[in-house]
C-alpha positions as YAML, in Angstrom:
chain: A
units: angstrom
residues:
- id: 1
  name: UNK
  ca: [-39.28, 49.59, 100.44]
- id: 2
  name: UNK
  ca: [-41.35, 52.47, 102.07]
- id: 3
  name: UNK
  ca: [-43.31, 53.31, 98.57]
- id: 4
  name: UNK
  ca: [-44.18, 49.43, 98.36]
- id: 5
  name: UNK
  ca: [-45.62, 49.29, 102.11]
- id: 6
  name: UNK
  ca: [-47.26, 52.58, 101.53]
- id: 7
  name: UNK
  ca: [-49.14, 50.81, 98.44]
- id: 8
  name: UNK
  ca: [-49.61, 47.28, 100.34]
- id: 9
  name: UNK
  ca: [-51.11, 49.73, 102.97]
- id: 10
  name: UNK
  ca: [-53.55, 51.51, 100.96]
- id: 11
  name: UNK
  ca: [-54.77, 47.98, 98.97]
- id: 12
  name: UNK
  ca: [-55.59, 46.80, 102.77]
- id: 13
  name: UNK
  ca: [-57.24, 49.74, 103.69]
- id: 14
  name: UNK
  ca: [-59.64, 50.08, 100.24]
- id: 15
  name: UNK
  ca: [-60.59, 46.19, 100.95]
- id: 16
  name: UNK
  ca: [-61.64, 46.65, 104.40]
- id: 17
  name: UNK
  ca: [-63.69, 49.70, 103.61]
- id: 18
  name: UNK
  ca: [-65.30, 47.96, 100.57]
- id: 19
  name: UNK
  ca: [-67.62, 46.12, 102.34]
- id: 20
  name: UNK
  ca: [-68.36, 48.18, 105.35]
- id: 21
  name: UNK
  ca: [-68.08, 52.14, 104.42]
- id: 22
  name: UNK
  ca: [-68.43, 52.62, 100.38]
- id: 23
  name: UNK
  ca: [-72.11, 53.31, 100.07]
- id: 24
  name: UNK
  ca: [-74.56, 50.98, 98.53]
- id: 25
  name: UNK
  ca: [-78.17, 52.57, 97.45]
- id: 26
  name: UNK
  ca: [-80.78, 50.88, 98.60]
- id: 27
  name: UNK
  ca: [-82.82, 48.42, 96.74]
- id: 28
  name: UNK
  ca: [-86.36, 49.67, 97.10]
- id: 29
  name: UNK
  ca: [-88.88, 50.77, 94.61]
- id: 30
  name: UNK
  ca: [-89.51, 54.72, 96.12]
- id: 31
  name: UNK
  ca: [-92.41, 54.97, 93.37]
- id: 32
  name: UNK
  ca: [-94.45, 52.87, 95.72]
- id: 33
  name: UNK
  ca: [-93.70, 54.82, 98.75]
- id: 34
  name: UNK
  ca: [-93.59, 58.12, 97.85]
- id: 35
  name: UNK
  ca: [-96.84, 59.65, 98.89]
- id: 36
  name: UNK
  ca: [-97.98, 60.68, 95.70]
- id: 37
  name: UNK
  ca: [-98.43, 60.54, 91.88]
- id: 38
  name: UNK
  ca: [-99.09, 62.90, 89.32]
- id: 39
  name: UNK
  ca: [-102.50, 62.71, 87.35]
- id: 40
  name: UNK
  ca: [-103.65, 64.82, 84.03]
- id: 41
  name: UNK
  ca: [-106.79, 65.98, 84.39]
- id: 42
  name: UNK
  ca: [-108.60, 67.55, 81.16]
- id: 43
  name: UNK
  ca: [-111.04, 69.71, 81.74]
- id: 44
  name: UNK
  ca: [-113.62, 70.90, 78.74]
- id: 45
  name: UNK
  ca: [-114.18, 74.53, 78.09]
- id: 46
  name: UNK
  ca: [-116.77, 76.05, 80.66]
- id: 47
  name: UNK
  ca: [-116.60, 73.46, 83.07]
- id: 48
  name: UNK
  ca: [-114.77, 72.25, 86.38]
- id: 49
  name: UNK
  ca: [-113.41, 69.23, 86.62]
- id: 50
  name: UNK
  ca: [-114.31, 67.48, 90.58]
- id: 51
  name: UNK
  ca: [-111.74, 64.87, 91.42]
- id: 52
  name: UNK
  ca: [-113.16, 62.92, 94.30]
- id: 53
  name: UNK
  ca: [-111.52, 59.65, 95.96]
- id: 54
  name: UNK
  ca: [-114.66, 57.57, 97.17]
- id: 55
  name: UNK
  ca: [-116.84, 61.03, 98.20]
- id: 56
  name: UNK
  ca: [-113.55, 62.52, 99.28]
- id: 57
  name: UNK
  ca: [-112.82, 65.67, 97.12]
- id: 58
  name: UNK
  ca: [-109.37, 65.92, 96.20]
- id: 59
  name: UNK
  ca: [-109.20, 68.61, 93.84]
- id: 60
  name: UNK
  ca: [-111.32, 71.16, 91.69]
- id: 61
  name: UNK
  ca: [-109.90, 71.97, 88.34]
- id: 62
  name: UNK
  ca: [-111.13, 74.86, 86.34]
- id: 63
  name: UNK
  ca: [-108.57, 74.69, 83.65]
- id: 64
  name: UNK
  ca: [-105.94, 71.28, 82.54]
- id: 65
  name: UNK
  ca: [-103.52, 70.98, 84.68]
- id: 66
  name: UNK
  ca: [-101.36, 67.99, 86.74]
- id: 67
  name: UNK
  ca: [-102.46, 67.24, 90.59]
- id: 68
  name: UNK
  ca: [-100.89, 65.16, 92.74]
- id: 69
  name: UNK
  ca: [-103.27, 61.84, 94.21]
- id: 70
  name: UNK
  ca: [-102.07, 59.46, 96.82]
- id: 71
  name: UNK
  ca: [-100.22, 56.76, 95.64]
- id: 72
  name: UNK
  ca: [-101.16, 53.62, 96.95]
- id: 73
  name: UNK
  ca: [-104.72, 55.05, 95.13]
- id: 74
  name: UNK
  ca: [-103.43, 56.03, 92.07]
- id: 75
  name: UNK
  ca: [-102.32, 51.79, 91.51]
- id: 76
  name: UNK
  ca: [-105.63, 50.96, 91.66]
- id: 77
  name: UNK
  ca: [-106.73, 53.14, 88.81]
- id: 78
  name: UNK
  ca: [-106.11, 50.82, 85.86]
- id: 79
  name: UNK
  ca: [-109.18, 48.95, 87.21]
- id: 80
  name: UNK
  ca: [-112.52, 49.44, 85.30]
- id: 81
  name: UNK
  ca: [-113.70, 53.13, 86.04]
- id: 82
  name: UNK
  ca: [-117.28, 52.05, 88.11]
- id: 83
  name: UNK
  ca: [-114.84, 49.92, 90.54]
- id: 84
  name: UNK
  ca: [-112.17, 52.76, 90.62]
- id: 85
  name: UNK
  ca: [-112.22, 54.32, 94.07]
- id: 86
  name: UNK
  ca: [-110.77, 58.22, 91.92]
- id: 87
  name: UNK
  ca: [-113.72, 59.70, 89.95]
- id: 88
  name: UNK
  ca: [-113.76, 62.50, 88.09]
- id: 89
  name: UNK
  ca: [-117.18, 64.57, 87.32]
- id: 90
  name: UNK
  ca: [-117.53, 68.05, 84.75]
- id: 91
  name: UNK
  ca: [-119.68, 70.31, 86.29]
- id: 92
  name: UNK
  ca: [-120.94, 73.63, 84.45]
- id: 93
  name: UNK
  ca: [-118.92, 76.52, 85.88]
- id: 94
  name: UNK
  ca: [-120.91, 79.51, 85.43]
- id: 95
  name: UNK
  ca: [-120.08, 82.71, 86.59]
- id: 96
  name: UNK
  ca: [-116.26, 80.91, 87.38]
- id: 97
  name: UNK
  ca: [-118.46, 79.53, 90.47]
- id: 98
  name: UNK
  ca: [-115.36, 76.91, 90.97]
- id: 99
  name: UNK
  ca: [-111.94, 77.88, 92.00]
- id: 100
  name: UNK
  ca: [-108.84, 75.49, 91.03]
- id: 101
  name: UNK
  ca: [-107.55, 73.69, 94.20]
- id: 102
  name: UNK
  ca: [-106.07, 70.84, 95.54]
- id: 103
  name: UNK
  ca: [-106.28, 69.92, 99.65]
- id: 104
  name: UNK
  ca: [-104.67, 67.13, 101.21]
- id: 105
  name: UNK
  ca: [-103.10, 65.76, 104.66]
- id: 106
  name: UNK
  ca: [-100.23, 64.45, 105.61]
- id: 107
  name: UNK
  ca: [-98.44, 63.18, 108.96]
- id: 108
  name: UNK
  ca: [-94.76, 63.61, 108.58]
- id: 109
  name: UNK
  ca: [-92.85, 61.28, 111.10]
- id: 110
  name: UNK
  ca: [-89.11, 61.87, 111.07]
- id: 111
  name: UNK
  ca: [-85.67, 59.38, 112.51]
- id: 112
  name: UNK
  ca: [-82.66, 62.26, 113.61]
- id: 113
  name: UNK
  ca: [-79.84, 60.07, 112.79]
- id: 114
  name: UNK
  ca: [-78.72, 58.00, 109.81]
- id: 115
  name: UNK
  ca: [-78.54, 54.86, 112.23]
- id: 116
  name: UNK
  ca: [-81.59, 55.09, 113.85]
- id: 117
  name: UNK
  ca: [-83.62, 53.10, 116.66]
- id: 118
  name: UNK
  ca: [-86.51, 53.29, 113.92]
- id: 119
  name: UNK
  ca: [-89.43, 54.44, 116.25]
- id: 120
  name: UNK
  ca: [-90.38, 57.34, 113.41]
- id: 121
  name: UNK
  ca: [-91.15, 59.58, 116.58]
- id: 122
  name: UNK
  ca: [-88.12, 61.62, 116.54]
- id: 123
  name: UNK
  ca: [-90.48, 64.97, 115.24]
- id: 124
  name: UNK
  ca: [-93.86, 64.00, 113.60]
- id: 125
  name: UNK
  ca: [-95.66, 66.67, 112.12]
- id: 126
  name: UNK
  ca: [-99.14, 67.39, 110.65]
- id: 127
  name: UNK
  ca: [-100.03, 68.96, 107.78]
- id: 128
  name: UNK
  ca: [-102.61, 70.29, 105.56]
- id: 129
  name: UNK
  ca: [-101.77, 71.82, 101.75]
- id: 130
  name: UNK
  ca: [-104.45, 74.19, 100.08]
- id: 131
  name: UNK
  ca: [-102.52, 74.53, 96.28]
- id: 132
  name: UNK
  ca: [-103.84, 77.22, 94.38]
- id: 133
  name: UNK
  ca: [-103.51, 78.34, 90.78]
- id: 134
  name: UNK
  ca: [-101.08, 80.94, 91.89]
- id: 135
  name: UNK
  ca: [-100.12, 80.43, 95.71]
- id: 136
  name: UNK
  ca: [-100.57, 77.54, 98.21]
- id: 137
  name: UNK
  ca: [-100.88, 77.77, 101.81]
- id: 138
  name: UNK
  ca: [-98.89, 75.25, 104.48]
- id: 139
  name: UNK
  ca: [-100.27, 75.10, 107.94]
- id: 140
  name: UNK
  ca: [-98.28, 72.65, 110.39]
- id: 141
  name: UNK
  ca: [-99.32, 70.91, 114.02]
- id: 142
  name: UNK
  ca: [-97.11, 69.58, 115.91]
- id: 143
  name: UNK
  ca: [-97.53, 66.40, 117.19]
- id: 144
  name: UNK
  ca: [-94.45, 64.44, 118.92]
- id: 145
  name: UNK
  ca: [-90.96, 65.27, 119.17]
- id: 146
  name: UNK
  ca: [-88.98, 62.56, 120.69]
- id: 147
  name: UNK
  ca: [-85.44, 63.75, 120.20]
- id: 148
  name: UNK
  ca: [-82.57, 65.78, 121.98]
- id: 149
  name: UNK
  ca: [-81.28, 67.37, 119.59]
- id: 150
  name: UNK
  ca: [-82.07, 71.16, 117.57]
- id: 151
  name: UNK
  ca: [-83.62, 70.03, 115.00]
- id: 152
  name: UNK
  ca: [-83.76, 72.25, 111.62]
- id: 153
  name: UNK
  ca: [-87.23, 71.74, 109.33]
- id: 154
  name: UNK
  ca: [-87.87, 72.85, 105.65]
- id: 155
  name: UNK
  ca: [-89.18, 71.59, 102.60]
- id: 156
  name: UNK
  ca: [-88.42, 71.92, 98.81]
- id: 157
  name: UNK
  ca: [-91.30, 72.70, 97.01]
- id: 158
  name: UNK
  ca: [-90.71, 71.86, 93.35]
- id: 159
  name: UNK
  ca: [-93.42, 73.51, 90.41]
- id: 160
  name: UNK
  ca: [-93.80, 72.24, 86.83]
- id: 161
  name: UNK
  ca: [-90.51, 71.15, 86.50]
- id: 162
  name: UNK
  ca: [-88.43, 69.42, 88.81]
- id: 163
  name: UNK
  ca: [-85.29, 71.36, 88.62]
- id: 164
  name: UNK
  ca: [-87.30, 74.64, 89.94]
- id: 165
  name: UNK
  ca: [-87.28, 74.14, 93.66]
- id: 166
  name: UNK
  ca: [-88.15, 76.58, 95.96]
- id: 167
  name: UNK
  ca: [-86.62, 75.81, 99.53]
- id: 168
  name: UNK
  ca: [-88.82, 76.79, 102.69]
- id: 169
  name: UNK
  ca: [-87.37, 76.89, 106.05]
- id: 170
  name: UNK
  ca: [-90.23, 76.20, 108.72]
- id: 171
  name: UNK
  ca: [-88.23, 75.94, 112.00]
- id: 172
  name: UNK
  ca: [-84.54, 76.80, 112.70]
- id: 173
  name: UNK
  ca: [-85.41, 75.02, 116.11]
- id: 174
  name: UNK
  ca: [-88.44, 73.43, 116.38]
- id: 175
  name: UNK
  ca: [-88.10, 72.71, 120.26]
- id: 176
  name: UNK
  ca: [-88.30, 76.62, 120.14]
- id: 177
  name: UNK
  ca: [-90.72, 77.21, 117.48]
- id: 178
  name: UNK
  ca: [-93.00, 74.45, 117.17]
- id: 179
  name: UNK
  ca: [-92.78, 73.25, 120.62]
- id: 180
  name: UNK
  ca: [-92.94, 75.84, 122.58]
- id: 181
  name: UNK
  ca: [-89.41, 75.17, 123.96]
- id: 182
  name: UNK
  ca: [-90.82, 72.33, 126.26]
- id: 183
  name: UNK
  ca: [-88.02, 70.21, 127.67]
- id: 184
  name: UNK
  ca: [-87.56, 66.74, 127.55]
- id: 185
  name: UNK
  ca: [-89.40, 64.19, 125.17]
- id: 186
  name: UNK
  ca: [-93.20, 65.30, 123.76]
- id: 187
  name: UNK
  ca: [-95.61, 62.52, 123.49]
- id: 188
  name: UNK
  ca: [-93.82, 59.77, 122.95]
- id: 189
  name: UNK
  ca: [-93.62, 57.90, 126.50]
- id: 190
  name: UNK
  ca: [-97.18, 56.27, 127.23]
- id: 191
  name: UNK
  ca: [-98.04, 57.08, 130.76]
- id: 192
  name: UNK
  ca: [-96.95, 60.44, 130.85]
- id: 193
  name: UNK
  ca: [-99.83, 63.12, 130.39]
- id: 194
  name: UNK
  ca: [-100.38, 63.84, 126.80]
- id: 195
  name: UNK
  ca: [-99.40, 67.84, 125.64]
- id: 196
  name: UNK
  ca: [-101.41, 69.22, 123.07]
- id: 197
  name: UNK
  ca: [-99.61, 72.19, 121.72]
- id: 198
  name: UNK
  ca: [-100.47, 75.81, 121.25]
- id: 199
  name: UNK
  ca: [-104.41, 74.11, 122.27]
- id: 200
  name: UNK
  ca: [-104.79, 72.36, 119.08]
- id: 201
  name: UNK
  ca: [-104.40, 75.20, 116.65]
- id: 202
  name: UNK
  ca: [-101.59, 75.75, 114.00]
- id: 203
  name: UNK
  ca: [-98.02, 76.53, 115.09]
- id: 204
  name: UNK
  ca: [-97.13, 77.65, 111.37]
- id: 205
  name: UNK
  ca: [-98.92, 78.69, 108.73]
- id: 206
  name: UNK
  ca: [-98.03, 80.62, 105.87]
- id: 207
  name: UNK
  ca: [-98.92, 81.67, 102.31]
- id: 208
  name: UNK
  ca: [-96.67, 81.62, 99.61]
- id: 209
  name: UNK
  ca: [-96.32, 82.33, 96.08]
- id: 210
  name: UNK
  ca: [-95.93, 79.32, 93.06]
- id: 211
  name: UNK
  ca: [-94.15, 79.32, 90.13]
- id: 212
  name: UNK
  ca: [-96.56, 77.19, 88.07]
- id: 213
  name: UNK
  ca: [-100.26, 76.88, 88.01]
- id: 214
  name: UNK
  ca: [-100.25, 73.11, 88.34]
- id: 215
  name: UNK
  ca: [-102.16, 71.37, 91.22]
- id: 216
  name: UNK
  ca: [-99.09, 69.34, 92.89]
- id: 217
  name: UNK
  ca: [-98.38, 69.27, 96.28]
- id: 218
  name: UNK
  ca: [-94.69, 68.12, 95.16]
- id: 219
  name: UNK
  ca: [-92.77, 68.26, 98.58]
- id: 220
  name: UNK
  ca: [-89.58, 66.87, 100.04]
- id: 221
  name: UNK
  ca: [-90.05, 67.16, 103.63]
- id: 222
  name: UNK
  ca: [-86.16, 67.28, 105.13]
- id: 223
  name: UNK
  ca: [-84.91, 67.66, 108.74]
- id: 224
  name: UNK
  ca: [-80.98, 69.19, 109.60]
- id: 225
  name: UNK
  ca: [-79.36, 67.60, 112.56]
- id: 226
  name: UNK
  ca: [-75.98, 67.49, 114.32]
- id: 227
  name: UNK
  ca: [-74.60, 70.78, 112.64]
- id: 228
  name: UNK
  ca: [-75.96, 70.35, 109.28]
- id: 229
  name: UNK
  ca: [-76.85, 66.92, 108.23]
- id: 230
  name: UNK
  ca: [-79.73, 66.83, 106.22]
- id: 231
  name: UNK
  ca: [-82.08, 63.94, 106.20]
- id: 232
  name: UNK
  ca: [-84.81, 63.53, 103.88]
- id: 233
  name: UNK
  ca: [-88.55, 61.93, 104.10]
- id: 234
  name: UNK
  ca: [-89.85, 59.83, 101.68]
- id: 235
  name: UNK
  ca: [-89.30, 61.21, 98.19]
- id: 236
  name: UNK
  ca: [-88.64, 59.42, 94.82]
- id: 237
  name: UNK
  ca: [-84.76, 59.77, 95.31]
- id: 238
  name: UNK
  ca: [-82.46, 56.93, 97.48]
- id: 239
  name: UNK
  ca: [-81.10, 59.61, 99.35]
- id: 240
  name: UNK
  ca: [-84.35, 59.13, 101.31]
- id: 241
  name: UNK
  ca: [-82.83, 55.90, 102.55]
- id: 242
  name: UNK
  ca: [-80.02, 54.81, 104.82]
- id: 243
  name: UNK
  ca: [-77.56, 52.11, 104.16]
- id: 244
  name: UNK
  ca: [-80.24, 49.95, 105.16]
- id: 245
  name: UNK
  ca: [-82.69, 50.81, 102.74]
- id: 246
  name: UNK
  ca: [-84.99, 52.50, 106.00]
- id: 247
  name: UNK
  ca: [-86.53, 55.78, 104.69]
- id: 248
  name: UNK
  ca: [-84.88, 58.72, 107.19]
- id: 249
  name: UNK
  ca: [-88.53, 60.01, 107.09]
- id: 250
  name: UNK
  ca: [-92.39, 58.81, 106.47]
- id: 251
  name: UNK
  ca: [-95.55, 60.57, 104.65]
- id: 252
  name: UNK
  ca: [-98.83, 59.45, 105.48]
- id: 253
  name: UNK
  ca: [-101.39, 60.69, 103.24]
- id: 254
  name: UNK
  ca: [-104.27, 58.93, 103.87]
- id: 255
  name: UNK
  ca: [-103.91, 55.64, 105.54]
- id: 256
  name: UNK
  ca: [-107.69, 54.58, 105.85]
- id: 257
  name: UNK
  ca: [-110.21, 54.32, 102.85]
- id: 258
  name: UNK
  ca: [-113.47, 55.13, 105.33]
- id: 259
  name: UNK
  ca: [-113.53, 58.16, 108.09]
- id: 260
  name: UNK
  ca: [-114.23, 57.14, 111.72]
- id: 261
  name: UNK
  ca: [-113.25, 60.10, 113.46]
- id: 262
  name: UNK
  ca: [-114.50, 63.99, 113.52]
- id: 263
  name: UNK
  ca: [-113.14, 67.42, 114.69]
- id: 264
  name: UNK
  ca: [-115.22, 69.06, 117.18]
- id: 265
  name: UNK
  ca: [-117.36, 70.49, 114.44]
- id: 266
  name: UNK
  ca: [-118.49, 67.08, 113.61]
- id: 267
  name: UNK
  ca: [-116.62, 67.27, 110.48]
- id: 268
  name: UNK
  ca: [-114.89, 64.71, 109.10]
- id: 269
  name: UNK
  ca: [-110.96, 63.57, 109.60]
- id: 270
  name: UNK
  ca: [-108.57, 61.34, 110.55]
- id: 271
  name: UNK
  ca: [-108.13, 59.05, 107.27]
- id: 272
  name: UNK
  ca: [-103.93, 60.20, 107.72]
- id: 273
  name: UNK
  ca: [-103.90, 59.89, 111.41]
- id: 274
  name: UNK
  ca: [-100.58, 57.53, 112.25]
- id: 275
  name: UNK
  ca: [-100.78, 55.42, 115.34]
- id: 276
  name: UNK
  ca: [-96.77, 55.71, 115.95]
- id: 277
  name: UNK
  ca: [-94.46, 53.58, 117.90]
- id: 278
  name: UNK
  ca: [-93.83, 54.67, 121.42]
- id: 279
  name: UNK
  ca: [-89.92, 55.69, 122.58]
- id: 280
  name: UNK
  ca: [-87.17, 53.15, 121.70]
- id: 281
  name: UNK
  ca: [-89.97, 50.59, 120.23]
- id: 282
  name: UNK
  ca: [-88.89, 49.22, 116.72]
- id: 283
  name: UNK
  ca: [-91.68, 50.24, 113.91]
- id: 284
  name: UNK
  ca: [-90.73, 46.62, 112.49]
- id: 285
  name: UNK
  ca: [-92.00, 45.04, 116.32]
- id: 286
  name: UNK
  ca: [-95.62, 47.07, 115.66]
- id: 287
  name: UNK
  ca: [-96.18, 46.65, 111.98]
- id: 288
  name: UNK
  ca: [-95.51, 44.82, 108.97]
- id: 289
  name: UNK
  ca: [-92.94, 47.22, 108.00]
- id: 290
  name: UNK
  ca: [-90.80, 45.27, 105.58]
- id: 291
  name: UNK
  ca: [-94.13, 44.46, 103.51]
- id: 292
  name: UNK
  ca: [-94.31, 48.20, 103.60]
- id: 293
  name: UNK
  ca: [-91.36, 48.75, 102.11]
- id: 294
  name: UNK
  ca: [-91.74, 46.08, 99.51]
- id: 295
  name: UNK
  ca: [-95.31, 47.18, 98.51]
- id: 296
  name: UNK
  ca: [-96.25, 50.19, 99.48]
- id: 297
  name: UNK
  ca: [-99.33, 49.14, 101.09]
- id: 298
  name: UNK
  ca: [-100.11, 52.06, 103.23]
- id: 299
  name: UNK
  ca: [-103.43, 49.68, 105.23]
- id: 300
  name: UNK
  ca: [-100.43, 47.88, 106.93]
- id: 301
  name: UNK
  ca: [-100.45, 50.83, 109.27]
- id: 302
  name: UNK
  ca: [-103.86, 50.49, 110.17]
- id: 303
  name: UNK
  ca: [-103.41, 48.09, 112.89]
- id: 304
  name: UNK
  ca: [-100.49, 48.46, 115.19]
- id: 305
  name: UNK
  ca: [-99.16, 45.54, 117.40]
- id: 306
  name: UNK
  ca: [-98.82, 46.11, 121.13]
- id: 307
  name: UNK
  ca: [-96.52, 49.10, 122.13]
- id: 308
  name: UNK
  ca: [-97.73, 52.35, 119.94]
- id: 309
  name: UNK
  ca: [-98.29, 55.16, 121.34]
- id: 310
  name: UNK
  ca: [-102.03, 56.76, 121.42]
- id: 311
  name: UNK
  ca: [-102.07, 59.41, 120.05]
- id: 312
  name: UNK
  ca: [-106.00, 59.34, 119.38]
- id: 313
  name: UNK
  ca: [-107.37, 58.12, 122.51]
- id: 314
  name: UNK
  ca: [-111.03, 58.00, 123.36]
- id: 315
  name: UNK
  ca: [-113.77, 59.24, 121.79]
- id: 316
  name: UNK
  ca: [-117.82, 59.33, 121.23]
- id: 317
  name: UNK
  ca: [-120.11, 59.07, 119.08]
- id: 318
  name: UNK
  ca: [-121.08, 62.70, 117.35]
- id: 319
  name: UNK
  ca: [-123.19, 63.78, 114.84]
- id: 320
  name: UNK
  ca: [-125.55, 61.56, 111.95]
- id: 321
  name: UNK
  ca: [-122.92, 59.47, 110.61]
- id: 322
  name: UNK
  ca: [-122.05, 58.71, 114.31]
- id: 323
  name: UNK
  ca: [-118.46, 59.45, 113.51]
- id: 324
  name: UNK
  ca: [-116.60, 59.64, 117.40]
- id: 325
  name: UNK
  ca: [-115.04, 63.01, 118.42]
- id: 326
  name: UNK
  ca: [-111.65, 62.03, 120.24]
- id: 327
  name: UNK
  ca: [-111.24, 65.74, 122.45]
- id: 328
  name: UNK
  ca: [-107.66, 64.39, 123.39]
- id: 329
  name: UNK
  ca: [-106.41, 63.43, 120.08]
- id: 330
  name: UNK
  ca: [-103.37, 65.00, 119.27]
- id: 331
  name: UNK
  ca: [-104.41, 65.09, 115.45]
- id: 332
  name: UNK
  ca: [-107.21, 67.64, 116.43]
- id: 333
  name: UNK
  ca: [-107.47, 71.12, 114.34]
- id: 334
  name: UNK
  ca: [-109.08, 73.99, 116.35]
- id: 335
  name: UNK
  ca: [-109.56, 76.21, 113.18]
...
């Protein structure tokens, strides 16, 4: 009798976990979201190959090779090549004038739970990538952090193929050592005076060796929380996404196809600049977020509803091209 209410006991306890705790992966198309795809580029003997996204340089080849281009770009490449907005031109390179590289942005907004409140504000980063033939350099600003808890950061950077991943560790703690241990929540509360950390300039940089000469900035961005859970940004695996199907982490790349904005060089930026939600507001409540998701149209995020938080603020007008220099923006790069 025992044995048969032990089973009976068991068949009740698999059905009432069958809806509510077996996971179920996420219907999403990640090939849309993730921030990048690869692209051959050829390049004949004795000459560079410039890649250029409207005048934007992306990369400069000097031998074939694979480089990564921003995805919601790369769809539009199919079209016929004097409407496509990715050009390619072959320059002479005499004298190896040209050196192989790839730059690129990204904003890196993270959630520290696997049930979130979905404001992405959590830690948001910013980033710029300089991949070389044989190294690559990472340089990281903080921007927000809008959680309580030690937060771990790293990366897997993955050259030629896939299963050759190289781990990176940025920040056992960034409250420590990106933040400069400030307490409480960073930029994330509008009202409260805005902190711009370390004035501006880098909190991390480093150099670091490759293990293939390809021009991809192939990167899964993870956080660790709550003694060792590890929560991935957007990559091209579902274990990017909760039970909901909500990405633990975003990559903005370049959100704008035109540059209104300038460091105080009066060079150009800001095409990857993320106008976040502020604390406890739903990203869903500022922006189109489900047409996101279904899509991967990265200009939803160019116009925020009523509560983000301004991370830009004001500007004027600098330079020729009468770009606007925003001193309190906390996207700005002293270099």
């Amino acid at each position: 009798m025992k044995k048969v209410v032990y089973i009976l006991s068991c068949i009740s306890l698999f059905l009432s976990c069958s809806d509510k705790d077996v996971y179920k992966a996420p219907e999403a198309d990640l090939n849309l979201l993730k921030p990048y795809e690869d692209m051959e580029v050829i390049v004949p003997e004795g000459y560079a190959s410039i890649v250029k996204l409207y005048d934007d340089t992306l990369a400069i080849c000097t031998y074939s090779t694979t480089i990564s281009i921003p995805t919601f770009w790369a769809s539009k490449l199919g079209r016929a090549s004097e409407n496509s907005p990715i050009t390619i031109e072959n320059v002479k390179n005499e004298n190896n004038y040209y050196q192989g590289v790839l730059n690129t942005w990204q904003v890196v907004a993270f959630e520290d739970s696997r049930e979130g409140d979905y404001d992405y504000n959590d830690l948001i980063i910013h980033v710029n990538w300089s991949i070389r033939e044989n190294n690559y350099t990472i340089s990281v600003q903080p921007v927000a952090l809008g959680s309580s808890k030690k937060i771990k950061l790293g990366f897997e950077k993955m050259d030629g193929n896939i299963s050759s991943v190289n781990e990176v560790i940025v920040a056992e703690d960034c409250r420590k050592e990106l933040f400069e241990g400030r307490v409480g929540f960073i930029n994330t509360f509008s009202g409260k005076e805005k902190v711009i950390i370390n004035n501006g300039k880098y909190k991390y940089q480093k150099e670091l060796a490759k293990q293939s000469n390809d021009l991809r900035c192939a990167v899964n961005w993870f956080i660790e929380v709550d003694g060792g859970t590890r929560l991935y940004a957007i990559t091209n695996n579902p274990i990017c996404l909760n039970q909901d199907g909500r990405p633990y982490g975003l990559i903005f790349t370049r959100i704008y196809d035109e540059y209104t904005y300038c460091n105080e060089k009066g060079e150009r930026c800001g095409v990857d600049w993320f106008l976040y939600p502020q604390e406890l507001v739903n990203i869903s409540d500022i922006y189109d977020f489900d047409g996101y998701m279904k899509t991967g149209d990265i200009s939803i995020f160019r116009t925020p509803k009523e509560g983000f938080y301004d991370a830009i603020g004001e500007g004027e007008p600098m330079g020729k091209e009468g770009l606007i220099y925003c001193p309190n923006s906390l996207y700005n790069v002293k270099l």
